[in-house]
C-alpha positions in Angstrom: 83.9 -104.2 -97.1 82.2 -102.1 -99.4 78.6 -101.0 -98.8 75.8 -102.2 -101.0 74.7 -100.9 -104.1 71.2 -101.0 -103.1 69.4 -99.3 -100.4 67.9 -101.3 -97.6 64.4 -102.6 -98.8 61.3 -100.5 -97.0 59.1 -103.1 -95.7 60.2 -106.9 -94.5 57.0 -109.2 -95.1 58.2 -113.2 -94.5 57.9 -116.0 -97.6 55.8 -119.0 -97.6 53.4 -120.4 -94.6 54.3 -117.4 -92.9 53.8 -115.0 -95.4 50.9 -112.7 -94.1 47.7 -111.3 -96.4 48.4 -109.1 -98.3 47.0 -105.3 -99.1 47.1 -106.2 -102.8 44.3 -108.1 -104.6 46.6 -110.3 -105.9 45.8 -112.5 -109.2 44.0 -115.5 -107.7 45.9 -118.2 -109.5 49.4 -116.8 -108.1 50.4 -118.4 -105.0 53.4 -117.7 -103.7 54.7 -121.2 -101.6 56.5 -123.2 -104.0 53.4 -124.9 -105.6 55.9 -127.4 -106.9 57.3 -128.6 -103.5 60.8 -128.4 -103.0 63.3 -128.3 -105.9 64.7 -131.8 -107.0 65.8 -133.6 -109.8 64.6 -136.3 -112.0 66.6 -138.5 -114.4 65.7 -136.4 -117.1 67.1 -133.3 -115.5 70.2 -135.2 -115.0 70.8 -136.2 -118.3 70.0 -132.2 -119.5 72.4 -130.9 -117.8 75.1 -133.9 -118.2 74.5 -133.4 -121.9 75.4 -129.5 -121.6 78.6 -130.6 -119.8 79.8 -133.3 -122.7 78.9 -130.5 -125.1 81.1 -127.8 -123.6 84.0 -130.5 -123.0 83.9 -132.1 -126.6 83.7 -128.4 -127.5 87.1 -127.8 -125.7 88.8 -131.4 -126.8 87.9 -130.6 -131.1 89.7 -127.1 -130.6 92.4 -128.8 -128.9 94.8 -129.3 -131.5 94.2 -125.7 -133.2 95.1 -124.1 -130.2 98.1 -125.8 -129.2 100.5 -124.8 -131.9 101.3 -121.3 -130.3 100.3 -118.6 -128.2 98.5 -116.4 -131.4 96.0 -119.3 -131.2 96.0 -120.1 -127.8 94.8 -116.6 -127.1 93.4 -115.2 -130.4 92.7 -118.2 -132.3 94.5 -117.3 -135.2 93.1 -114.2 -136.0 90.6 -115.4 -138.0 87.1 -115.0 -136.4 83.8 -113.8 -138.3 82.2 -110.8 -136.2 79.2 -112.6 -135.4 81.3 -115.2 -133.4 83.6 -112.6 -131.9 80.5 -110.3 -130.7 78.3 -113.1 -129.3 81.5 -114.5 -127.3 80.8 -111.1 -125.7 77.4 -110.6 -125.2 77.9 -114.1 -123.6 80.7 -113.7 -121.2 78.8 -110.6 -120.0 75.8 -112.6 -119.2 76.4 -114.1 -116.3 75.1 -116.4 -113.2 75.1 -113.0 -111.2 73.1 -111.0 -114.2 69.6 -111.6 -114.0 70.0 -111.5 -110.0 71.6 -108.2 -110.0 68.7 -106.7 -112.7 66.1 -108.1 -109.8 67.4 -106.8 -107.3 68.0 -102.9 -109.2 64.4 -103.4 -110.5 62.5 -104.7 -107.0 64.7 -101.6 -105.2 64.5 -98.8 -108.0 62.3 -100.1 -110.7 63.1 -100.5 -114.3 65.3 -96.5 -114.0 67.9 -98.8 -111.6 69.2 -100.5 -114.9 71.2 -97.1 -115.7 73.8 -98.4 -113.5 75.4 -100.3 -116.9 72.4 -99.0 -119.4 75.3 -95.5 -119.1 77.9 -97.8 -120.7 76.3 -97.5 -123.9 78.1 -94.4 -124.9 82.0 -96.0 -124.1 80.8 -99.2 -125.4 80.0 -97.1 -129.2 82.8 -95.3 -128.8 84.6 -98.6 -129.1 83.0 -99.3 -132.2 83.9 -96.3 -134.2 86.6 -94.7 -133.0 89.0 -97.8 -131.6 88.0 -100.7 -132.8 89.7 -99.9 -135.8 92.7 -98.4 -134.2 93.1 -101.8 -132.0 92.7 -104.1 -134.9 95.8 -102.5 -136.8 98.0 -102.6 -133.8 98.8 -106.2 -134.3 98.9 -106.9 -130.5 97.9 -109.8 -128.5 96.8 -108.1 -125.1 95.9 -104.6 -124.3 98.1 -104.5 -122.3 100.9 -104.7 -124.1 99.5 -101.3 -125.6 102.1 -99.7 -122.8 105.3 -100.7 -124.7 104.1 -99.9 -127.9 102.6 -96.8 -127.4 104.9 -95.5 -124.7 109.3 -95.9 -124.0 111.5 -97.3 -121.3 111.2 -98.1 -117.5 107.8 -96.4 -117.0 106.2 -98.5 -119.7 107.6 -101.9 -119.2 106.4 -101.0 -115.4 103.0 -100.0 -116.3 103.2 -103.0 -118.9 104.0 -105.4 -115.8 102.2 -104.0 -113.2 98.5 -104.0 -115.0 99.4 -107.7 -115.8 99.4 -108.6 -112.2 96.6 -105.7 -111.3 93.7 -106.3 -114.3 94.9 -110.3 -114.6 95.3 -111.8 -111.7 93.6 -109.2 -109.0 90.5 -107.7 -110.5 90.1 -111.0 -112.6 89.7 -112.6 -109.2 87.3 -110.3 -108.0 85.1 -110.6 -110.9 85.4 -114.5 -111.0 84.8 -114.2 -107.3 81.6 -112.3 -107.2 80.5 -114.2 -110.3 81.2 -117.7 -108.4 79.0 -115.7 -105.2 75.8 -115.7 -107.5 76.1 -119.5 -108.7 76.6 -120.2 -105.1 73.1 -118.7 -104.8 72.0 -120.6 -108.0 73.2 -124.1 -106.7 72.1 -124.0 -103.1 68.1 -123.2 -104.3 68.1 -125.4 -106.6 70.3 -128.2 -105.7 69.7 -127.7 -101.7 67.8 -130.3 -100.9 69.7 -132.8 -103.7 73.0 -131.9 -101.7 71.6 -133.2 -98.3 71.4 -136.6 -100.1 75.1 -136.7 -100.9 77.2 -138.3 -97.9 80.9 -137.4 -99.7 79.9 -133.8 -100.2 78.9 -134.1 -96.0 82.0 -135.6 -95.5 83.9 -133.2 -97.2 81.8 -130.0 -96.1 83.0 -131.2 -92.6 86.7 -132.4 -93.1 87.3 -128.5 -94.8 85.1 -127.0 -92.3 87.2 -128.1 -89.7 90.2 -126.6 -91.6 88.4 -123.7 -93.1 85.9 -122.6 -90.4 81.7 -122.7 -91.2 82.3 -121.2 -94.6 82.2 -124.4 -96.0 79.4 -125.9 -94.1 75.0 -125.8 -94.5 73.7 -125.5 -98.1 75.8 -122.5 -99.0 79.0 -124.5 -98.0 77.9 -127.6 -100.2 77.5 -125.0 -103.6 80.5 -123.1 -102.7 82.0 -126.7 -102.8 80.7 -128.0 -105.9 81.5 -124.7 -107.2 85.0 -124.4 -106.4 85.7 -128.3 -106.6 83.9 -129.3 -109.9 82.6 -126.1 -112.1 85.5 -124.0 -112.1 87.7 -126.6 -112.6 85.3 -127.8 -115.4 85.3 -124.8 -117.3 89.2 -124.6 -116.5 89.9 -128.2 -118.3 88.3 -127.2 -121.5 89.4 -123.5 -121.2 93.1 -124.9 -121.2 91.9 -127.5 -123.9 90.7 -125.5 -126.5 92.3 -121.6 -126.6 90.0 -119.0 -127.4 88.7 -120.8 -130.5 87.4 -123.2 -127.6 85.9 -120.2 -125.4 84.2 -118.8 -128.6 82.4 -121.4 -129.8 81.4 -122.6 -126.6 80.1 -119.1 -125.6 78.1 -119.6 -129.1 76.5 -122.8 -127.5 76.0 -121.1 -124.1 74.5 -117.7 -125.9 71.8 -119.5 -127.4 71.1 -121.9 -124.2 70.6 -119.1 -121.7 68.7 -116.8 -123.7 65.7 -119.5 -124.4 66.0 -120.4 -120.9 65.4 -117.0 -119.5 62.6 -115.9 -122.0 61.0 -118.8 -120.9 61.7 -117.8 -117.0 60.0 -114.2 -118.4 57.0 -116.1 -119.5 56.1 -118.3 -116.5 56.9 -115.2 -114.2 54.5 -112.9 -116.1 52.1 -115.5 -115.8 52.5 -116.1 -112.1 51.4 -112.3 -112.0 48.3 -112.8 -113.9 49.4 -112.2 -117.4 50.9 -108.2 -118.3 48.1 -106.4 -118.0 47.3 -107.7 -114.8 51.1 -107.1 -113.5 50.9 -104.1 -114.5 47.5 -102.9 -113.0 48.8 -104.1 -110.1 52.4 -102.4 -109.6 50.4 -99.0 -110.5 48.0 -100.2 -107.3 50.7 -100.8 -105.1 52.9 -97.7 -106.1 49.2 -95.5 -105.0 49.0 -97.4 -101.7 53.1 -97.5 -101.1 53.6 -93.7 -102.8 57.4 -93.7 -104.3 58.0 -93.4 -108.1 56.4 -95.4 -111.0 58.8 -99.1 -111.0 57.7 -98.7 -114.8 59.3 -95.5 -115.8 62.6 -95.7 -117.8 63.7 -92.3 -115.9 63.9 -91.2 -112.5 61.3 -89.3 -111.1 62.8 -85.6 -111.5 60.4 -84.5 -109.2 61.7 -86.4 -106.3 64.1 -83.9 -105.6 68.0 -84.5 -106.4 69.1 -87.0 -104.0 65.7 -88.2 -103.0 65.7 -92.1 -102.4 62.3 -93.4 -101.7 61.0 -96.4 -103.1 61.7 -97.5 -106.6 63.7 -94.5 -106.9 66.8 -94.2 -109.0 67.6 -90.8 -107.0 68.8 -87.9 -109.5 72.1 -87.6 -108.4 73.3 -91.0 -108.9 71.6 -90.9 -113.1 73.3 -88.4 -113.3 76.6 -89.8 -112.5 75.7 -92.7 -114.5 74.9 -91.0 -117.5 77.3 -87.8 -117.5 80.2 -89.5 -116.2 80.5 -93.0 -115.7 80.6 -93.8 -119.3 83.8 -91.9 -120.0 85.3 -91.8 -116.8 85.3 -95.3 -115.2 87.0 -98.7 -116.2 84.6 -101.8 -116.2 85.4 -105.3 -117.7 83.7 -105.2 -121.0 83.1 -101.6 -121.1 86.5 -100.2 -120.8 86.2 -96.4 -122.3 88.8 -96.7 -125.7 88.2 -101.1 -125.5 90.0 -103.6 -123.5 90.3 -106.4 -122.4 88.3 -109.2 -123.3 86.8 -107.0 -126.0 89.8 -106.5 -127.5 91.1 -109.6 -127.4 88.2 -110.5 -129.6 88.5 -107.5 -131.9 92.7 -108.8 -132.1 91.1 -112.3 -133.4 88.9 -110.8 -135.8 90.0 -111.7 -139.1 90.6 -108.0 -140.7 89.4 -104.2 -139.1 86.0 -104.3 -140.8 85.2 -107.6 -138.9 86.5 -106.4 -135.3 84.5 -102.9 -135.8 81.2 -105.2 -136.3 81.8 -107.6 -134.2 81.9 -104.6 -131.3 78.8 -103.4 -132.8 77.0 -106.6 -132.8 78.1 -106.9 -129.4 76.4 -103.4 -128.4 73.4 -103.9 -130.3 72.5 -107.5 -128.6 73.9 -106.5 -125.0 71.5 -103.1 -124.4 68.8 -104.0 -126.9 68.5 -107.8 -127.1 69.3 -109.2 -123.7 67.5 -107.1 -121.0 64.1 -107.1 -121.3 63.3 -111.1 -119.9 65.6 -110.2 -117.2 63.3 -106.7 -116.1 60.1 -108.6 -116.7 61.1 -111.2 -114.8 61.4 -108.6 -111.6 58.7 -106.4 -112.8 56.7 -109.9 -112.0 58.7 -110.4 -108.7 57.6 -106.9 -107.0 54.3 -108.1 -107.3 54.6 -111.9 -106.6 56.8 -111.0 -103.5 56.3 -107.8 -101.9 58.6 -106.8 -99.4 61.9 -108.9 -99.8 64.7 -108.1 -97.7 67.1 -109.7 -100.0 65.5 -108.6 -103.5 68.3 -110.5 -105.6 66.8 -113.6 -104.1 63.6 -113.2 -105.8 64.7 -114.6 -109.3 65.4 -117.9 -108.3 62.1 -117.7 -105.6 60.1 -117.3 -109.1 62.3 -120.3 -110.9 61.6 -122.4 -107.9 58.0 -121.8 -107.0 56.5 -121.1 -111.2 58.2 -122.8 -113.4 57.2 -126.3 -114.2 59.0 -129.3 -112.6 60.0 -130.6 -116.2 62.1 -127.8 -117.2 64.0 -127.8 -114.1 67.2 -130.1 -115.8 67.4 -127.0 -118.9 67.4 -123.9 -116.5 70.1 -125.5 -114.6 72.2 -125.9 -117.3 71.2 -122.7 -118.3 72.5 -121.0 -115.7 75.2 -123.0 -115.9 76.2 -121.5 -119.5 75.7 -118.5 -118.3 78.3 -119.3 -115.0 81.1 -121.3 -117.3 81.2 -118.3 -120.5 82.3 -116.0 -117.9 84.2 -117.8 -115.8 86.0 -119.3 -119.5 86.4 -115.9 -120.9 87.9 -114.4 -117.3 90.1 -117.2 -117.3 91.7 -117.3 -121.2 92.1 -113.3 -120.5 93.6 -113.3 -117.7 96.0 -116.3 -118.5 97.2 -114.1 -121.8 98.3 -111.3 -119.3 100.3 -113.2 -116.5 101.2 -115.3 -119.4 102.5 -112.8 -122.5 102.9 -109.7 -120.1 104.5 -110.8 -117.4 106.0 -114.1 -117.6 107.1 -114.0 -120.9 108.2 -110.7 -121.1 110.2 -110.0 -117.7 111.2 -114.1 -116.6 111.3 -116.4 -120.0 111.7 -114.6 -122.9 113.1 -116.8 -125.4 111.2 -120.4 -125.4 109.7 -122.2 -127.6 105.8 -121.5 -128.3 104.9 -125.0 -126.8 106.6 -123.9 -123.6 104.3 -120.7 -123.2 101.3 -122.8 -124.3 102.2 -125.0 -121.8 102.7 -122.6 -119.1 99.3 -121.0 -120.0 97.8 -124.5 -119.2 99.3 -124.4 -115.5 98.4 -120.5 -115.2 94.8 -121.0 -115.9 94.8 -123.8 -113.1 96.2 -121.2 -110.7 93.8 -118.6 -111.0 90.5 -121.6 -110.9 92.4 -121.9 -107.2 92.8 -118.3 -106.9 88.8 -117.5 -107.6 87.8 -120.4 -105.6 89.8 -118.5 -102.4 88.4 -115.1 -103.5 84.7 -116.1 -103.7 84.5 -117.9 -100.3 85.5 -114.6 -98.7 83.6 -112.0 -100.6 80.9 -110.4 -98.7 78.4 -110.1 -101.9 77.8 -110.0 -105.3 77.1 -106.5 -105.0 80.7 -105.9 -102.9 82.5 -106.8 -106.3 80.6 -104.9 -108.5 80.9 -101.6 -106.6 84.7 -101.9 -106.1 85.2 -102.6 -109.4 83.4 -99.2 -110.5 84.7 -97.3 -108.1 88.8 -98.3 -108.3 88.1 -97.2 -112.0 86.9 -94.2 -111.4 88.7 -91.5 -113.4 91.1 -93.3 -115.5 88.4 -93.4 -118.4 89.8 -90.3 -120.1 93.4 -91.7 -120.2 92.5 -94.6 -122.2 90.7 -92.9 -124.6 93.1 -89.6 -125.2 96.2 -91.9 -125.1 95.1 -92.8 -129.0 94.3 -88.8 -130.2 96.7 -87.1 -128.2 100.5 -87.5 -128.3 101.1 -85.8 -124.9 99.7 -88.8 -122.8 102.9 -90.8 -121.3 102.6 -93.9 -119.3 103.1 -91.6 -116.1 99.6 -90.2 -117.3 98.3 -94.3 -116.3 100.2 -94.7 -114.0 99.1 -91.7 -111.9 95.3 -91.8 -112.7 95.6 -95.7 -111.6 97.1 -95.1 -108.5 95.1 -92.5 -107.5 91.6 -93.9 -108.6 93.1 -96.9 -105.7 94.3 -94.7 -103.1 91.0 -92.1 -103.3 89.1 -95.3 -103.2 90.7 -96.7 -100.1 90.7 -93.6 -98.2 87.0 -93.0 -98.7 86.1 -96.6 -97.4 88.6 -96.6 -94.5 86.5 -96.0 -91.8 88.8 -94.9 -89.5 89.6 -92.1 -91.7 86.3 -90.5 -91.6 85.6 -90.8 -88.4 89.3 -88.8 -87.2 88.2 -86.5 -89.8 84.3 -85.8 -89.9 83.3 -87.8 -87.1 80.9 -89.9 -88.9 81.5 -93.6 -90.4 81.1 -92.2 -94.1 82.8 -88.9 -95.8 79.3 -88.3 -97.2 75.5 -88.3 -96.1 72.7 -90.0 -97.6 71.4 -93.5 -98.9 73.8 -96.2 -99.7 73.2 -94.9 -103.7 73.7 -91.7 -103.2 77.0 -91.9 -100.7 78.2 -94.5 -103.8 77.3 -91.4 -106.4 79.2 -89.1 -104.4 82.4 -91.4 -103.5 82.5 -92.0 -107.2 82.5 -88.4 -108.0 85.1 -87.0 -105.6 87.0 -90.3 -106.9 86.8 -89.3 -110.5 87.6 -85.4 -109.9 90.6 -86.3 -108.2 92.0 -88.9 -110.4 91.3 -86.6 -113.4 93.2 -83.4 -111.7 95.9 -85.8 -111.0 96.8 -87.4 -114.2 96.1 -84.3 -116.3 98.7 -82.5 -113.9 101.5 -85.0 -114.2 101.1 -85.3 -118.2 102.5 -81.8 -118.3 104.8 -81.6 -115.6 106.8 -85.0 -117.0 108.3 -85.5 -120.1 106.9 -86.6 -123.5 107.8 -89.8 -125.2 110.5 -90.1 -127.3 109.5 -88.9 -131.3 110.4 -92.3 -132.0 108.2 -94.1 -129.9 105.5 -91.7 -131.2 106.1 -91.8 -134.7 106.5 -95.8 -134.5 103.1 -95.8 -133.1 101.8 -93.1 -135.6 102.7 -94.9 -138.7 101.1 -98.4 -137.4 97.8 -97.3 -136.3 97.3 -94.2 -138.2 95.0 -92.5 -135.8 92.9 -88.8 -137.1 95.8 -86.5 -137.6 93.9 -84.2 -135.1 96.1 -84.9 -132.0 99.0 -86.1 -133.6 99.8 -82.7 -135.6 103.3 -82.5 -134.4 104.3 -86.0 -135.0 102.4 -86.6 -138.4 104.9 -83.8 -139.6 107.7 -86.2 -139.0 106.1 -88.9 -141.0 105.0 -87.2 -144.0 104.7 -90.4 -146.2 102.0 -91.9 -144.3 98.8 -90.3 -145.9 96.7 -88.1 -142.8 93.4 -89.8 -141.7 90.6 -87.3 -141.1 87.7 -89.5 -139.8 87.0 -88.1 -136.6 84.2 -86.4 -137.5 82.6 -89.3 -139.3 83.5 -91.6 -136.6 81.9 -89.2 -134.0 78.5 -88.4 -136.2 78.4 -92.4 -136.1 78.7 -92.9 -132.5 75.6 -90.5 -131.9 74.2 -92.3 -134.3 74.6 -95.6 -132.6 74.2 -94.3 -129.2 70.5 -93.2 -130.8 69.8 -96.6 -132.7 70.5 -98.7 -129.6 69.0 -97.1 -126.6 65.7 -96.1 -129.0 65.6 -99.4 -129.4 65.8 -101.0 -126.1 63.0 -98.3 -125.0 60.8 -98.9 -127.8 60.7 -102.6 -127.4 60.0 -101.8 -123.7 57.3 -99.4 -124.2 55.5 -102.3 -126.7 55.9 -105.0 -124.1 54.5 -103.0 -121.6 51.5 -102.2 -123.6 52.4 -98.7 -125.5 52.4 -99.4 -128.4 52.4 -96.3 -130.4 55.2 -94.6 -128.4 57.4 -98.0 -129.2 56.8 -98.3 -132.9 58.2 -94.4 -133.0 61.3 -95.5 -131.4 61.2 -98.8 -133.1 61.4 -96.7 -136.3 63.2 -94.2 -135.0 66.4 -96.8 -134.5 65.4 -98.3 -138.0 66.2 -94.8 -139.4 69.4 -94.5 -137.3 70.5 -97.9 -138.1 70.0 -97.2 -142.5 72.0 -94.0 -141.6 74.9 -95.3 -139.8 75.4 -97.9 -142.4 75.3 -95.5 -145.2 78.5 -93.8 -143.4 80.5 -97.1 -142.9 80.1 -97.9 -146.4 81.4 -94.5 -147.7 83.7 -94.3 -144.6 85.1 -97.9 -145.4 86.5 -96.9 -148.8 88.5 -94.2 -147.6 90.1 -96.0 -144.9 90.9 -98.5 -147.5 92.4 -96.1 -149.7 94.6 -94.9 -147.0 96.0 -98.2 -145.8 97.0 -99.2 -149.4 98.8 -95.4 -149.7 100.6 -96.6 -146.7 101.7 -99.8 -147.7 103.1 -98.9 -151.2 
């Protein structure tokens, strides 16, 4: 399997009764045994998060009807969503069950600098806004995916059509559902553990699949794998199938709103626990002094640690650098695909005209990196102090949920975290459905049924993959395994997707290549064997577990890159057909498309690249000054954060000055076009 994402922790001290003094002078209210005794439920907690369920199914049961006249609205509800639903949908289906545990764990092991492992995704995710969002709106499709057959001609695009359909839909779907489901299992067993015990048919059946299934399925991690596989999959599944996307997107509305109380509240009690932020603070600066390593506070890594330095609370320099200078462009993540994809443009496809998809994306950006994170690193900033010493760091958010927050709020944060479970898993499961679905079944087996049939058959497809994910997560290894092997199998093919819209050369052999090669360089530099026939070592590289991932990832990216850019020129272009076709429906900047835009001299040459570009840099600026400035005031500098406060004020006026004169042009053009 993969190797972690995070570096062994440096010290192991033991929880609760056992739990030695410590060094620290620690805030005498904080103590860190569950002062609340073991986690159980009341009535009242039932009935919280019984109510969350009915809402999320009755959610699902009005959308019903809506979504079953055809596949448009099964899978882009008509195309007729306002931005602010069709953002928040996304900010929600990125927040997940594994989320805050994954932000603990990079904080605890690399302070608040380990957050550049998806705060780097900024850049793609602006790039999105201003120079595809636009371009993905006006192609009319229904998937990404079928992107292949539009923009590219015979066999090798109805195979790279077919074959992503099956890869990004059914395989990496399951591996993101899978590492997802890993977290909840974490979720469920603290804080339904001892409520499980009580439940003689969930022993029953823990032992009748044990005995088909081996242990996996037995102790308190057995019972939540259980009642995740057997009841919240299959939940979210029912009212997936139910309602469409127009289903998924209000209930991700719902859900949104649900989990963001519930972990600003979890922010609160935590910081509390610590004794209050100055007192957190004061203390992490008296541990790092007693412990050495960098400041868990900084927002950079310490340069001065040397390049590949990886002591603690270290984001070593290497691996930034990889974040920042190439991940952004280079690699394919869900929900940061470099050029869109995906989910994200499944929502820009059901936005109701270009102008709502491009600020929809924008929203999206704005409340991911600026809006979401800062409860989550609080939380773990409050966690290195309340529990020094973890050897499983990711554990420490629900250690805090269990042993500070009050009994009474116990129902909420479960269904929190349930929200926060079901928008992903509903989102994975509508997207995937719409590939196996539109781009394989109904373009290579049934091509000519009615629209009931394929609504139908999206129904039983969804069902599949809730069986598929429940298989996947009860063998992953971790929630950090998926998230590494997603990065790293992406590696490379970045540049592709985004050139493929400026650049006429790129055929689909230019995909196809950089897929298979980002698979095969991935494979080779994990197979063990390998390395040791080769360099007689386990691992191709030395170092920490980060910096081996850093250089993996860079070998992986060089290679793809060398690869793809090789076969573009030494196989054929696409027909001028194809090209032209796809030049007069999306009308991309004349830039690339020079040779082709002289075939096609009605349709009037777009020259917003420029523009599009000085308004990425602009919103790379506005978001990530402020995220840091809102950080700085919360962690008591105050002057610094009002300057970048202001500073994304002034970016944000800016930016919108040049979509409202940028906006008229493009309008201009399209009617040109049209008449």
């Amino acid at each position: 399997m993969p190797r972690d994402v995070f570096p062994p922790a440096k010290r192991i001290v033991p929880h609760c009764k056992d739990f030695p003094r410590s060094r620290f002078t620690l805030h005498p209210t904080k103590n860190v045994c569950n002062k609340f005794g073991p986690m159980t439920f009341t009535l009242l907690d039932w009935s919280a998060i019984i109510g969350y369920l009915a809402i999320t199914l009755l959610l699902g049961l009005y959308f019903r009807r809506s979504a079953g006249k055809n596949t448009e609205d099964y899978f882009v509800s008509g195309r007729n969503v306002s931005w602010w639903l069709a953002g928040t949908s996304m900010v929600a289906t990125t927040f997940a069950a594994d989320t805050p545990l994954l932000v603990a764990g990079l904080v605890y092991t690399q302070g608040i600098a380990g957050n550049w492992i998806w705060w780097a995704f900024l850049p793609s995710g602006m790039m999105t806004v201003f120079l595809f969002a636009r371009l993905w709106r006006r192609s009319g499709l229904m998937t990404d995916v079928q992107f292949a057959e539009m923009r590219y001609s015979g066999g090798p695009a109805a195979f790279l059509r077919g074959f992503r359909a099956i890869y990004l839909g059914l395989l990496m779907n399951c591996l993101i559902l899978g590492w997802v489901t890993k977290a909840m299992i974490n979720i469920v067993g603290t804080t339904l553990g001892p409520t499980m015990q009580t439940w003689s048919f969930l022993a029953g059946f823990s032992h009748f699949l044990t005995q088909i299934f081996g242990p996996v399925f037995s102790g308190t991690d057995g019972y939540a794998l259980i009642v995740c596989i057997f009841f919240l999959i299959p939940f979210t599944g029912i009212y997936v199938s139910l309602g469409g996307l127009s289903g998924v997107l209000w209930t991700d509305l719902f859900q949104f709103v649900l989990k963001m109380g519930i972990v600003i509240a979890i922010a609160y009690y935590a910081v509390k626990a610590a004794g209050g932020m100055g007192h957190m603070i004061s203390q992490i600066d008296a541990m790092r002094a007693t412990n050495g390593g960098s400041d868990p506070l900084a927002f950079l890594p310490d340069f001065s640690q040397g390049f590949a330095s990886d002591t603690l609370w270290t984001l070593p320099v290497i691996t930034f650098a990889v974040y920042l200078g190439v991940q952004w462009w280079a690699f394919w993540y869900p929900g940061s695909e470099p050029g869109g994809g995906g989910y994200v443009a499944q929502r820009i496809f059901s936005a109701r005209d270009e102008r709502q998809g491009l600020f929809s994306v924008l929203w999206f950006n704005i409340a991911h990196y600026a809006l979401r994170p800062w409860p989550w690193i609080l939380t773990a900033l409050a966690a290195i102090v309340l529990y020094p010493g973890l050897s499983h760091p990711e554990t420490s958010y629900m250690m805090i949920v269990n042993d500070h927050v009050p009994h009474a709020l116990r129902g909420i944060i479960m269904a929190g975290f349930l929200a926060a479970f079901m928008s992903t898993i509903a989102t994975q499961l509508n997207w995937g459905t719409s590939y196996i679905v539109e781009d394989f079944y109904r373009r290579f087996f049934v091509r000519h049924a009615s629209e009931r049939h394929y609504v139908h058959i999206s129904q039983l497809v969804t069902i599949f993959l809730v069986i598929a994910t429940g298989y996947v997560s009860a063998q992953l290894a971790s929630i950090r395994s998926g998230w590494q092997v997603v990065l790293q199998v992406g590696a490379g093919t970045g540049s592709v997707y985004m050139l493929r819209w400026y650049w006429w050369r790129i055929n689909a052999w230019s995909e196809i290549s950089a897929m298979i090669t980002a698979l095969a360089a991935t494979l080779a530099l994990h197979w063990e064997g390998l390395a040791n026939a080769l360099v007689h070592r386990p691992t191709f590289f030395t170092g920490s577990d980060t910096v081996i991932f850093a250089k993996d990832i860079l070998t992986t990216t060089l290679l793809t890159t060398l690869v793809w850019v090789a076969v573009t020129f030494l196989t054929a272009r696409e027909p001028d057909s194809i090209l032209v076709s796809f030049y007069r429906k999306v009308m991309p900047d004349v830039t690339g498309w020079k040779p082709i835009a002289a075939q096609a001299p009605e349709i009037p040459q777009t020259h917003d690249l420029a523009r599009n570009l000085w308004c990425w840099i602009l919103g790379v600026v506005m978001v990530y000054s402020a995220l840091f400035g809102v950080g700085k005031i919360l962690l008591h500098h105050l002057p610094l954060g009002l300057v970048l406060v202001a500073l994304s004020a002034i970016c944000a006026w800016r930016m919108h000055h040049e979509l409202t004169m940028g906006q008229g042009s493009a309008a201009s053009l399209r009617g040109t076009a049209k008449v």
